[in-house]
C-alpha positions as CSV (number, residue, x, y, z in Angstrom):
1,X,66.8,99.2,159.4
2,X,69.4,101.2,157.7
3,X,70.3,104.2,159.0
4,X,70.3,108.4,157.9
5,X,73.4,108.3,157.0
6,X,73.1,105.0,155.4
7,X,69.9,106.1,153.5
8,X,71.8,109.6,152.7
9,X,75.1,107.6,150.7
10,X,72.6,105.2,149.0
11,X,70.4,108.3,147.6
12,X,73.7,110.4,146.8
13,X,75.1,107.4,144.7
14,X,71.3,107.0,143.2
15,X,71.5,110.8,141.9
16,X,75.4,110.0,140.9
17,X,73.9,107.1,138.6
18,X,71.2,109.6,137.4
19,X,73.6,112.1,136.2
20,X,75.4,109.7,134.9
21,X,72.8,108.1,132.8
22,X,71.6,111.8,131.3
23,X,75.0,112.0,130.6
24,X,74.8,108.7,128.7
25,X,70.6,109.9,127.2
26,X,72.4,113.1,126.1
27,X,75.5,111.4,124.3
28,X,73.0,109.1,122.5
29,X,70.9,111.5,121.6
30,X,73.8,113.7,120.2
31,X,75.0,110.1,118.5
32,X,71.8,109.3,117.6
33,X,71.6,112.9,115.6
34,X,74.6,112.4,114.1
35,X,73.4,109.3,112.7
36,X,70.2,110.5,111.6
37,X,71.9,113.6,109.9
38,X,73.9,110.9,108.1
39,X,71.1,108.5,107.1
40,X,69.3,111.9,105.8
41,X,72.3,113.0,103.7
42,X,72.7,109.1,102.1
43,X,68.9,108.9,101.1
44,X,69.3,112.3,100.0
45,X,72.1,111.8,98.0
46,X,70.4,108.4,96.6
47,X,67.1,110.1,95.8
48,X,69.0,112.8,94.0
49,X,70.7,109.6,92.4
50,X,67.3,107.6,91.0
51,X,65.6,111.4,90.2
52,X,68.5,111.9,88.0
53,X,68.2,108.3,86.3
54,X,64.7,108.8,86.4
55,X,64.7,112.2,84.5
56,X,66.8,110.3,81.9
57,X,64.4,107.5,81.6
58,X,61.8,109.5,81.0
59,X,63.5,111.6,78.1
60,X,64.3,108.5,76.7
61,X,60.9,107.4,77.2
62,X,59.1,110.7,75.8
63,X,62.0,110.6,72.8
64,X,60.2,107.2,71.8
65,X,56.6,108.3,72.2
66,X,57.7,111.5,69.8
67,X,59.5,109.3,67.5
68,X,56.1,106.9,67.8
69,X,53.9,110.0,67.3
70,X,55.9,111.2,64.7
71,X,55.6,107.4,62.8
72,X,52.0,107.5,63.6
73,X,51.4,110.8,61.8
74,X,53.3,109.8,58.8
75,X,51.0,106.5,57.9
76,X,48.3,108.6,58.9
77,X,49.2,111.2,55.9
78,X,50.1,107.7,54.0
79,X,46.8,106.5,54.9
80,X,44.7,109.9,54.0
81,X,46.9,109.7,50.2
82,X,45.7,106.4,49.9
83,X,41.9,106.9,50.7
84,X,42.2,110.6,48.7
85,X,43.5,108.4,45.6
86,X,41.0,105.3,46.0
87,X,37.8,108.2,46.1
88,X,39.5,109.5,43.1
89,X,39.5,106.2,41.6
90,X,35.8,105.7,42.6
91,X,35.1,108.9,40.9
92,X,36.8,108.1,38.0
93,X,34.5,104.7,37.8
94,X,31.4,106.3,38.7
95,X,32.3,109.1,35.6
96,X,32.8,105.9,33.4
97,X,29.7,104.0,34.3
98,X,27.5,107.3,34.0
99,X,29.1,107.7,30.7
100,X,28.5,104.1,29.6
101,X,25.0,104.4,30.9
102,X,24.4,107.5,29.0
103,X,25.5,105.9,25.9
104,X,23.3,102.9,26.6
105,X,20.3,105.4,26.8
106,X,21.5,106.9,23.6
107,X,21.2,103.5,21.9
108,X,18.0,102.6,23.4
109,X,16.7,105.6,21.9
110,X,18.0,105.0,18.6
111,X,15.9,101.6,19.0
112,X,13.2,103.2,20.0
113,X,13.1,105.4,17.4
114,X,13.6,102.8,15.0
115,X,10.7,100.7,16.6
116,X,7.9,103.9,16.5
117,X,9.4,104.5,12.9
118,X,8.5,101.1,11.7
119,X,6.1,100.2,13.4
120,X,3.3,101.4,11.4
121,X,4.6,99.7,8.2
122,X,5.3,96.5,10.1
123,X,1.2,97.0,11.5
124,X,0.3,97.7,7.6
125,X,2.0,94.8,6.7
126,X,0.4,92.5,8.8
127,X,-3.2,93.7,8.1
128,X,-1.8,93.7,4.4
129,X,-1.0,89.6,4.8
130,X,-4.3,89.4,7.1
131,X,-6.4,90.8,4.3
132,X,-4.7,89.0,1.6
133,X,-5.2,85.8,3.6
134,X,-9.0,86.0,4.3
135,X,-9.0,87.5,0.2
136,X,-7.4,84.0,-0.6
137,X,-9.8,81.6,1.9
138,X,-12.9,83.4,0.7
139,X,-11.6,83.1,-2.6
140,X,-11.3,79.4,-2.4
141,X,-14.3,79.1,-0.8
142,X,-16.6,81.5,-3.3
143,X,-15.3,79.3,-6.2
């Protein structure tokens, strides 16, 4: 068994070793903040990096959507000429068929007219034939 004084050195050089490795937990943790400080300035500096080229990439990107939009809106006024000229062109046809039609009705009047107007002459005629034909068999037959 070791004795007081034995115990006494071997507890004084434990609390030398102690002091000694706070010492050591205190320079790494100083190192150690040093490092992180560092690490935080680099991502930092990178972030501000790829936010930067990021920013860019997205002015280019919104310059091309505008310049898409901007095409877009320009076959869409291309588009609305083109469907504003073909209802004028279906106007334009319906006006000449209407017309066309209204001369057709014009001329089927005229016909009509015609038809009433002779009719009764071509109805006299007929009865005039009819009689002359039953005149002419009764004639032949009364003989």
């Amino acid at each position: 068994m070791p004795t007081v004084e034995e115990r006494l050195a071997s507890l004084e050089a434990r609390m030398d070793s102690m002091s000694d490795l706070r010492n050591l937990i205190t320079d790494l943790r100083g190192d150690m903040n040093s490092r992180l400080a560092e690490t935080r300035e680099d991502v930092n500096a990178r972030l501000t990096e790829i936010r930067g080229d990021m920013n860019v990439r997205f002015a280019q990107v919104n310059g091309r959507f505008s310049e898409l939009r901007d095409d877009m809106n320009a076959r869409y006024s291309d588009v609305s000429t083109r469907f504003t000229d073909v209802s004028g062109s279906i106007a334009a046809f319906r006006e000449d068929v209407n017309r066309r039609f209204d001369v057709m009705d014009r001329r089927f009047d005229a016909l009509d007219r015609k038809v009433d107007s002779r009719f009764p002459w071509m109805v006299g005629t007929q009865i005039a034939v009819l009689l002359a034909v039953v005149g002419a068999l009764l004639g032949g037959y009364f003989r």
